[in-house]
C-alpha positions as CSV (number, residue, x, y, z in Angstrom):
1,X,188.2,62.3,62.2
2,X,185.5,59.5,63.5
3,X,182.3,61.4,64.1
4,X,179.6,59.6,66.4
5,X,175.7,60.1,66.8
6,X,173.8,60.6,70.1
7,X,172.6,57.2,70.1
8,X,176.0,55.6,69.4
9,X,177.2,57.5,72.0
10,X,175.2,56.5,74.4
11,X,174.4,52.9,73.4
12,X,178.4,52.5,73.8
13,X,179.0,54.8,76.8
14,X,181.3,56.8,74.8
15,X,182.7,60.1,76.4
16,X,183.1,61.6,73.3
17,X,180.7,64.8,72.3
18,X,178.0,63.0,69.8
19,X,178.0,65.4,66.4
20,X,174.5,65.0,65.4
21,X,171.5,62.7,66.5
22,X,169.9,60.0,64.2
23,X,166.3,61.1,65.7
24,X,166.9,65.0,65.1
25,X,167.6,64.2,61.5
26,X,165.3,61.3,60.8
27,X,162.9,64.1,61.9
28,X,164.3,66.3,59.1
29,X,163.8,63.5,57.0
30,X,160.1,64.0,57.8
31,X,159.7,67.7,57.6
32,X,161.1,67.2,53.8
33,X,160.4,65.8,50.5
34,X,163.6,63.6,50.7
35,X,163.5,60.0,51.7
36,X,167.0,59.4,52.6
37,X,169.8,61.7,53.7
38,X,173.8,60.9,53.6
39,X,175.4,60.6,57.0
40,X,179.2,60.7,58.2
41,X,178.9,58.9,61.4
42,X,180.5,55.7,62.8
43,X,179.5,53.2,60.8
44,X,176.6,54.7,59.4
45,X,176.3,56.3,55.4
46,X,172.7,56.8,55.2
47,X,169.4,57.3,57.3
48,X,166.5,56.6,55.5
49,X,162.9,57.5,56.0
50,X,160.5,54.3,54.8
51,X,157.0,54.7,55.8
52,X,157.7,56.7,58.7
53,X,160.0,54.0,60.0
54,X,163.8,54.8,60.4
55,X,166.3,52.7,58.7
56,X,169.9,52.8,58.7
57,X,172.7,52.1,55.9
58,X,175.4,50.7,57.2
59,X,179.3,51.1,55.6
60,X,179.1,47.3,54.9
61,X,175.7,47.8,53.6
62,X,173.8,45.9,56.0
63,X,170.4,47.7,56.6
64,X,168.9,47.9,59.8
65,X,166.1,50.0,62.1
66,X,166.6,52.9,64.5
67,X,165.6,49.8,67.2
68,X,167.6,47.2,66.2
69,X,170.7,49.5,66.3
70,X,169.4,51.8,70.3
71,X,167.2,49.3,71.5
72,X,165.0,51.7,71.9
73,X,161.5,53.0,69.9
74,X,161.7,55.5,68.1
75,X,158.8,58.2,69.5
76,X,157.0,59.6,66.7
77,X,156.1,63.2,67.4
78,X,152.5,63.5,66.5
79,X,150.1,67.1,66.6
80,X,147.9,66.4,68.6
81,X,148.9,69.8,71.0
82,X,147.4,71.7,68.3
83,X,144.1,70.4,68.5
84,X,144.7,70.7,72.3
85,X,145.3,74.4,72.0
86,X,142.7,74.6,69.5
87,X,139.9,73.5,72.5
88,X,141.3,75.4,75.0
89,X,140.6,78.5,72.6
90,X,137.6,77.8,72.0
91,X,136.6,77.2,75.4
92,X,138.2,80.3,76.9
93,X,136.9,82.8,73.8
94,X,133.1,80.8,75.0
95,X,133.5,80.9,79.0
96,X,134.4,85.1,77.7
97,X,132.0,85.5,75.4
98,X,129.4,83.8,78.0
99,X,130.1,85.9,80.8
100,X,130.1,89.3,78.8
101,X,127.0,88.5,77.7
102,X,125.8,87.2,81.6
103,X,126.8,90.8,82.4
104,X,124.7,92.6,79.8
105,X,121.9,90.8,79.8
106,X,121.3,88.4,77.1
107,X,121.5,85.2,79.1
108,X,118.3,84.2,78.0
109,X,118.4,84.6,73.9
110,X,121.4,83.3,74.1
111,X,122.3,79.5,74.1
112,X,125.9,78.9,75.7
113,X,125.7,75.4,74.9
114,X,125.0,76.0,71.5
115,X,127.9,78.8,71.1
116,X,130.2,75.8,72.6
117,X,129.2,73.4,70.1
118,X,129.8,75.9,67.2
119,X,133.5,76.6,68.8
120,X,133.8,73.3,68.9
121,X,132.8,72.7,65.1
122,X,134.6,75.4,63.8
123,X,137.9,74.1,65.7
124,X,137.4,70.3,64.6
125,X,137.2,72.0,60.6
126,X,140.6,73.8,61.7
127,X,141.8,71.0,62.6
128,X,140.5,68.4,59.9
129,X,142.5,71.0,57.1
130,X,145.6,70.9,58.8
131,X,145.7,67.0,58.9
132,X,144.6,67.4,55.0
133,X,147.8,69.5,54.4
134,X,149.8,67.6,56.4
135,X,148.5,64.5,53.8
136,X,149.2,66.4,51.1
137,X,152.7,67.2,51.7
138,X,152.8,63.1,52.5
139,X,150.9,62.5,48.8
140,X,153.7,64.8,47.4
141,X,156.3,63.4,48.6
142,X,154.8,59.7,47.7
143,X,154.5,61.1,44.3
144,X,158.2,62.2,44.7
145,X,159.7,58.8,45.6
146,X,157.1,57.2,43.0
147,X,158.7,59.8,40.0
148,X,162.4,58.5,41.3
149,X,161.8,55.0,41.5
150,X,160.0,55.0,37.8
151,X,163.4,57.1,36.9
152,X,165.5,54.4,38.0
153,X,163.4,51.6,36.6
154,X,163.4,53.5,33.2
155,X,167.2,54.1,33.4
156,X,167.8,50.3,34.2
157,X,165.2,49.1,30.9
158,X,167.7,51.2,29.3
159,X,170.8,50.1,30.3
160,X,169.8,46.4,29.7
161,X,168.1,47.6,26.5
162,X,171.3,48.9,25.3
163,X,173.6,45.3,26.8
164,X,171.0,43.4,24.4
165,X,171.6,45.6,21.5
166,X,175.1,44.8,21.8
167,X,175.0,41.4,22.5
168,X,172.7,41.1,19.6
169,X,175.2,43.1,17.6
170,X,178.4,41.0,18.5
171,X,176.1,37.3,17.8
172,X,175.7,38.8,14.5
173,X,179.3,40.1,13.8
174,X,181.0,37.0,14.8
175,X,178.7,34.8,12.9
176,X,179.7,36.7,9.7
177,X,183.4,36.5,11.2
178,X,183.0,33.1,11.5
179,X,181.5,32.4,7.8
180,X,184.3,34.6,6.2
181,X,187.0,31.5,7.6
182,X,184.7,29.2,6.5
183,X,184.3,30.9,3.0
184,X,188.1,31.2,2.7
185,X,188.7,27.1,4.2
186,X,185.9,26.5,0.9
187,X,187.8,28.3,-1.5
188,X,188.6,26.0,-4.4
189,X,189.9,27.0,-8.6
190,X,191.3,24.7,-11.0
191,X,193.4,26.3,-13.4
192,X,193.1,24.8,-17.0
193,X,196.7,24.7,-19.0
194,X,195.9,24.4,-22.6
195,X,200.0,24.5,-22.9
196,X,201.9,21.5,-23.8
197,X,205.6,20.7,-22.1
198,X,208.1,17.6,-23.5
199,X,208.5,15.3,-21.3
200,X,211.2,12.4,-21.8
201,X,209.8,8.9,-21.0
202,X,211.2,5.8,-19.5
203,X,213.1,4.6,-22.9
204,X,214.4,7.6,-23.1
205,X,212.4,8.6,-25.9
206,X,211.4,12.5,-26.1
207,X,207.7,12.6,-26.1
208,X,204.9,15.5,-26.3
209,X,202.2,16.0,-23.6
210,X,199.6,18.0,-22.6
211,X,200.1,20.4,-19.5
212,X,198.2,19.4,-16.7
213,X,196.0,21.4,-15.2
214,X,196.5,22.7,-11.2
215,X,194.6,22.9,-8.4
216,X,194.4,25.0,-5.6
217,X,192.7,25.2,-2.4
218,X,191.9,27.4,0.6
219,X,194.3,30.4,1.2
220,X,196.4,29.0,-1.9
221,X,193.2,30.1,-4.0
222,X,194.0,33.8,-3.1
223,X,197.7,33.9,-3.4
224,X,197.3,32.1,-7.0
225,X,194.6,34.4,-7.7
226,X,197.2,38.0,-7.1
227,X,199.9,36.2,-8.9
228,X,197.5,35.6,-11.9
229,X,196.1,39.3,-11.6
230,X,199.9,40.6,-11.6
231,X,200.5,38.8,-14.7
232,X,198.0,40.5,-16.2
233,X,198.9,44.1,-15.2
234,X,202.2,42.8,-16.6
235,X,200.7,43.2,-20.3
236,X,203.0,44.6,-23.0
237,X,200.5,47.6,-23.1
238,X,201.8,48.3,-19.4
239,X,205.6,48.3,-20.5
240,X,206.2,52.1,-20.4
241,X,205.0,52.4,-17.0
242,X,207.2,49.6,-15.5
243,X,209.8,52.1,-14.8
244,X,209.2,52.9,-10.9
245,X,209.2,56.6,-10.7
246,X,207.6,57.6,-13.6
247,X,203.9,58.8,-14.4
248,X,201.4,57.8,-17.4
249,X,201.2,60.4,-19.8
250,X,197.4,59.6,-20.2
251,X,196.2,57.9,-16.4
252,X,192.4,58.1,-17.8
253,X,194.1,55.4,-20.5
254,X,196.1,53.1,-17.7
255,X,192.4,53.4,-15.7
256,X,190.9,52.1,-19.0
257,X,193.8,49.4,-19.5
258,X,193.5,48.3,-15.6
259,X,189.7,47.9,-16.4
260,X,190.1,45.5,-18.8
261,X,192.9,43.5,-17.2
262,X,191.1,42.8,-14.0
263,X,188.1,42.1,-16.9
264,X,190.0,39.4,-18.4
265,X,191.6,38.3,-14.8
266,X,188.3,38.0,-13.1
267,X,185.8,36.6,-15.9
268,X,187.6,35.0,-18.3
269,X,190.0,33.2,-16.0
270,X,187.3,32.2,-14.0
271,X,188.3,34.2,-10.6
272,X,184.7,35.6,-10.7
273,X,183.1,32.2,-9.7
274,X,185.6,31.7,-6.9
275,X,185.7,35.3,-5.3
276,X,182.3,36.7,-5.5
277,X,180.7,35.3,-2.3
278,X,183.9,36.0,-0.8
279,X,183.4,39.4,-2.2
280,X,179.9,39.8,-1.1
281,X,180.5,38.9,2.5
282,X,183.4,40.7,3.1
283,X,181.5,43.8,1.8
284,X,178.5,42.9,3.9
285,X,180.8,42.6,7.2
286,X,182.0,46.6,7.0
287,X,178.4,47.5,5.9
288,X,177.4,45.7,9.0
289,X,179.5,47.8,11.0
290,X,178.9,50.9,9.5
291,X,174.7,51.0,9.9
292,X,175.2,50.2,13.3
293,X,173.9,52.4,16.1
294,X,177.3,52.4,17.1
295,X,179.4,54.7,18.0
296,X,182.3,56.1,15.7
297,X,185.0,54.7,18.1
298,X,183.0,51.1,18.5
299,X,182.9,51.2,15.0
300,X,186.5,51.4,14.2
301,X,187.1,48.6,16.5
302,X,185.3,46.3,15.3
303,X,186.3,47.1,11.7
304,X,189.9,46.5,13.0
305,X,188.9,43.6,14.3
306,X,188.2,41.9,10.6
307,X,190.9,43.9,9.0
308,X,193.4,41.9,11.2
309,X,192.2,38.9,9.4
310,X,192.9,39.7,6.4
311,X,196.2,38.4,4.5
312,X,198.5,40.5,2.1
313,X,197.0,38.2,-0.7
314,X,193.5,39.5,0.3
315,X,194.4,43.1,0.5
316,X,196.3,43.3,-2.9
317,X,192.6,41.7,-4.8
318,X,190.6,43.7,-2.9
319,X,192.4,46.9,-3.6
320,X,192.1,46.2,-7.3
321,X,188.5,44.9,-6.9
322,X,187.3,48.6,-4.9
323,X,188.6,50.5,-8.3
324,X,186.4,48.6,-10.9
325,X,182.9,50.0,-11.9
326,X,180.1,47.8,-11.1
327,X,182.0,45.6,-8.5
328,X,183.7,47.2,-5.6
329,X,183.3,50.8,-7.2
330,X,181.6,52.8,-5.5
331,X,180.0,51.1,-2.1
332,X,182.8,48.6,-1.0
333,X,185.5,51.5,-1.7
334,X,183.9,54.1,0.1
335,X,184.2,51.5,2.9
336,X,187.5,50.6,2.5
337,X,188.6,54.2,2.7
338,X,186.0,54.6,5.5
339,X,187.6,52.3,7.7
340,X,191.2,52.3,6.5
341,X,190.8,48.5,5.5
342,X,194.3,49.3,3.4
343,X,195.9,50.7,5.8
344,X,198.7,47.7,6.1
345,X,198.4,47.0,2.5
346,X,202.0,46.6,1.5
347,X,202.8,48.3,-2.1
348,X,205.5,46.9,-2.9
349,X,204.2,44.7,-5.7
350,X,202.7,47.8,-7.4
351,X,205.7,49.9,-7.2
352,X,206.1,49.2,-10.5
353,X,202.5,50.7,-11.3
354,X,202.4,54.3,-10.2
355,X,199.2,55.2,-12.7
356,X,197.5,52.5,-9.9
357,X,198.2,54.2,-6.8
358,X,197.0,57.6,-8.5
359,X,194.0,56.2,-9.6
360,X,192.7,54.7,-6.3
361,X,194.0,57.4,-4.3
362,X,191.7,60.1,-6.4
363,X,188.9,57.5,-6.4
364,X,189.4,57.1,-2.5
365,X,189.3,60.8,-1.8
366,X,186.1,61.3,-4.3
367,X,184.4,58.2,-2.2
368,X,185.0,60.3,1.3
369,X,182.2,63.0,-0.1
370,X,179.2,60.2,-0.6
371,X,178.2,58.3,2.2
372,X,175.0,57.8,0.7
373,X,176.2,55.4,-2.1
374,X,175.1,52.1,0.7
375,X,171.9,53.4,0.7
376,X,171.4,53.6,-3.3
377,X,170.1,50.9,-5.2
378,X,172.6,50.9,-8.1
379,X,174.6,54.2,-7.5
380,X,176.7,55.5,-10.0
381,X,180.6,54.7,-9.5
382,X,183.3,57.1,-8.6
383,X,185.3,58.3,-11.9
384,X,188.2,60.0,-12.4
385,X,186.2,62.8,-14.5
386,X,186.3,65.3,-11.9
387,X,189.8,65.2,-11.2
388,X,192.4,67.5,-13.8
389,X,195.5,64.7,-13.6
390,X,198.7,66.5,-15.9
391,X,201.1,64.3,-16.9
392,X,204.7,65.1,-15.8
């Protein structure tokens, strides 16, 4: 139901019965600490008191005065009948007290222009502290607005405080995003063959000739790189637990043997040259994330947002890189189980390795209970010493 003001009512020639007046409660406004109340009427949401002037809000936000809208000014109701009524007391308790004393006498030590005076005095000190509480109760409510408007400034520095943190934030995260593609397009490893093959030549002689060697760029770095590292799991020493199914009867001796065949993958093939910067930044990305002021939920999403660029061939050297001491052991694993970077790593090509899927998933679970290994200089990596692993 359309509710209308006094003035609208009347400004329109509308019939209907006005439900409130904009002067009654622009008066309220004044009575009050507040400086603006809300308002249902015809087209109007708010009436504001500014400096003692009326303003009106408007439902299309247009502001505009108690004039512009009636035409008419707005009367302030001032005090002055109290001083009024204050000097007609005092002359009516003199013009009594005057003729009292008239009647008994004491016309002549007594001074009725001097009695007036006083009344007079006494009344303008009456009236002098009511206009000081009446600017008091102004001050106060001065202070009032001032305390709301320093509310709101403060509460807008923070908001835009907060959009620069997170613009500064993102600059940062997508430059790294943006050098990890660039690290990965820059990715370059020559593999030496020391081998020899025969090779038959044009007169059909059978001749002998040195292997060449291969190389490999970009993206084709990483998949040569797992296929290298697979070899080497592949060992004879690494036979008995080919069969998928079965368990090591010593898993603190297939750790030791997984140790040294990423060793000889990673150093002496030359793989540590190629992949540590790759390494390095990829660790420094989640770390990135993770000392953020953040929250949990913004973290995750960004942290989704580089796990999605990461291939299978990434996620199969990285999971081998997070279980080796003194490389991804212990900071870039507690990360990776942090922010569930393998959580579409597909196992298939270590079906055939069970002992390896124990050993990171009892490193992973070890990593969850210290958060404090990024913050450590050189802390000590996680170990499968304080797990009891039977054999089966």
């Amino acid at each position: 139901m359309t509710t209308y003001s006094k003035e609208y009512c009347e400004s329109h020639k509308i019939a209907s019965q006005p439900s409130f007046s904009i002067e009654e409660e622009f008066q309220k406004l004044k009575e009050d600490t507040r400086f603006k109340i809300k308002c249902d009427g015809y087209g109007i949401i708010e009436i504001i008191n500014r400096d003692n002037d009326c303003l009106l809000i408007l439902k299309d936000g247009k502001e505009i005065s108690y004039e512009e809208l009636t035409n008419k000014s707005l009367v302030k109701k001032e005090t002055y009948w109290r001083l009024i009524l204050l000097i007609i007391g005092v002359l009516i308790a003199w013009a009594i007290t005057v003729s009292i004393l008239k009647c008994i006498g004491y016309t002549e030590q007594f001074s009725g222009v001097d009695s007036l005076f006083s009344g007079l005095a006494l009344a303008a000190i009456i009236y002098t502290i009511f206009l000081q509480k009446k600017e008091l109760k102004l001050q106060r409510k001065d202070l009032k607005l001032t305390r709301d408007e320093l509310k709101l400034t403060r509460n807008e520095f923070s908001t835009q405080n907060e959009t620069l943190k997170q613009q500064r934030f993102e600059n940062t995260f997508f430059q790294m995003l943006t050098l990890h593609h660039e690290i990965v397009d820059k990715l370059v490893y020559t593999k030496i063959n020391n081998g020899v093959y025969p090779q038959r030549s044009s007169g059909g002689e059978l001749t002998v000739e040195k292997e060449k060697n291969e190389d490999f760029e970009k993206r084709e770095v990483l998949k040569h790189a797992k296929e290298n590292l697979i070899q080497k799991l592949k060992s004879p020493s690494n036979e008995k637990n080919r069969e998928k199914g079965s368990f090591s009867d010593d898993i603190y001796s297939a750790y030791k043997k997984l140790q040294s065949d990423y060793e000889s993958f990673f150093d002496k093939d030359g793989f540590e040259y190629v992949l540590s910067h790759y390494f390095r930044n990829l660790y420094h990305i989640f770390k990135y994330i993770h000392l953020s002021n953040l929250e949990d939920d913004e973290k995750k999403f960004y942290a989704s947002l580089v796990r999605a660029q990461i291939s299978p061939d990434e996620l199969f050297i990285i999971y081998y890189n997070v279980m080796i001491p003194g490389l991804g052991n212990p900071k870039f694993l507690y990360l990776v189980e942090e922010y569930q970077i393998m959580e579409n790593f597909n196992e298939t090509p270590i079906d055939e390795f069970n002992d390896h899927t124990e050993i990171f998933e009892i490193l992973s679970k070890e990593s969850k209970h210290h958060p404090e290994v990024l913050k450590e200089k050189e802390p000590e990596p996680f170990n499968l010493s304080n797990h009891n692993v039977q054999a089966e």
